[in-house]
C-alpha positions in Angstrom: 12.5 5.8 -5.0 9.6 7.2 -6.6 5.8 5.1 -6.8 5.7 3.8 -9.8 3.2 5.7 -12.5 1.9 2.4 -14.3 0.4 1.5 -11.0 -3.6 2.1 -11.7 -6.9 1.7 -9.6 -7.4 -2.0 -10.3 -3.8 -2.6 -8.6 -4.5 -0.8 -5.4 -7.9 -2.8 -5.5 -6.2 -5.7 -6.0 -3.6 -4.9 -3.0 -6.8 -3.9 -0.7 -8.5 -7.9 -1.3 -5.0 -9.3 -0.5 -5.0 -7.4 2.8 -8.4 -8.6 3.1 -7.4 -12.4 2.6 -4.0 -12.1 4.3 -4.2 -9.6 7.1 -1.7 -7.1 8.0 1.9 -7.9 8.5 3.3 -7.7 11.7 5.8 -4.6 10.4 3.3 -3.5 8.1 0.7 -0.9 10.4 0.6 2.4 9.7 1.6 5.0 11.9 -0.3 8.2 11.0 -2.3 7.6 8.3 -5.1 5.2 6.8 -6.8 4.6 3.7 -10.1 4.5 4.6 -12.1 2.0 1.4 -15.7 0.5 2.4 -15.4 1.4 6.2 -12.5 -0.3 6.7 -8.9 1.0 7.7 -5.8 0.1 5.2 -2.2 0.9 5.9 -1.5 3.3 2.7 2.2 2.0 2.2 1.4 -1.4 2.5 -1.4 -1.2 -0.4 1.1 0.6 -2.9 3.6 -1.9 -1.9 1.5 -4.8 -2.5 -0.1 -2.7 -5.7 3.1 -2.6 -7.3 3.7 -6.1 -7.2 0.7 -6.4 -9.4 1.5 -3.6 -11.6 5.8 -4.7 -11.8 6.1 -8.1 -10.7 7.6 -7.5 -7.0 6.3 -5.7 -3.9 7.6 -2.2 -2.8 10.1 -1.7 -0.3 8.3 0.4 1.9 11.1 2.1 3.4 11.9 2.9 -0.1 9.7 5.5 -0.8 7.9 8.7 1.1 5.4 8.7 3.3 4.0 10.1 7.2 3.9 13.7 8.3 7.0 14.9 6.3 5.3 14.6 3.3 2.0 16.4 4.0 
């Protein structure tokens, strides 16, 4: 599945304070990468997971979509 394009700044913002409020999930680490936003690390997955959810209505799958080395 591909990210969804309707997914804009605001949303990934909006995914960012939700990891903020609610912490990481236990399955939800990254494993290679980071978004790095005000000095803090952010599992990139898990923000356009929680992004789309504002942007569509339900989180992500994050299985369901690319991600990690293979996709340098």
């Amino acid at each position: 599945m591909a990210i969804p394009k309707n997914i804009t700044k605001e949303h990934l913002l909006k995914a960012i304070y939700k990891i903020d409020n609610e912490g990481i999930p236990k399955d939800g680490d990254s494993q290679y990468y980071d978004v790095i936003y005000n000095e803090k690390k952010y599992p990139p997955k898990l923000i356009v997971s929680y992004a789309n959810f504002f942007a569509n209505g339900k989180e992500l799958d994050r299985n369901s979509f690319p991600g990690g080395l293979e996709t340098q």
